[in-house]
Steps between C-alpha positions, in 0.01 A plus 500: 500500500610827597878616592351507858419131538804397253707748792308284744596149356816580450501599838371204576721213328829700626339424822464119446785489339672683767346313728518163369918573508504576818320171620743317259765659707371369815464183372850477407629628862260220642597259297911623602385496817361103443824428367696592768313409725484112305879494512495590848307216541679274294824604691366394845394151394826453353595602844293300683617189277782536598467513866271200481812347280710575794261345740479222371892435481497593859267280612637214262851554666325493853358169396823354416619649805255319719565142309871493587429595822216223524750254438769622641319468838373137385907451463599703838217433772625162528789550568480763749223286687778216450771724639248618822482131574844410448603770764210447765674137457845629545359711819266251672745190430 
């Protein structure tokens, strides 16, 4: 081998090696990038879990909501219908 094509390899492998850095620096800002963007991710169904939590309390609460009031107008129609007639009683009497 002459000092030509030793120049030449050498050349060469500071080239691959060169190169082979700078794709192992890319990989590491992609896989940063991953990261990030994972725990972005991550973050936002938290997020959403909480929401949803929320939701569902809301709704829950609505539902009680709508039982008392359910019976409460079992309780309260009744009466008022018993009142109307009492009074159209009273008036027509």
């Amino acid at each position: 081998m002459t000092d030509q094509e030793a120049q030449q390899l050498s050349s060469l492998l500071k080239d691959i090696r060169d190169n082979q850095k700078l794709q192992l620096d890319r990989q590491a800002e992609a896989l940063a990038l991953q990261r990030e963007h994972y725990a972005l991710i991550q973050r936002q169904t938290e997020r959403h879990e909480r929401i949803q939590d929320r939701a569902e309390t809301i709704q829950a609460k609505g539902a009680q909501l709508m039982s008392v009031a359910r019976k409460t107008l079992f309780v309260l129609l009744p009466i008022v219908i018993l009142l109307i007639v009492y009074v159209s009683w009273l008036i027509l009497r």
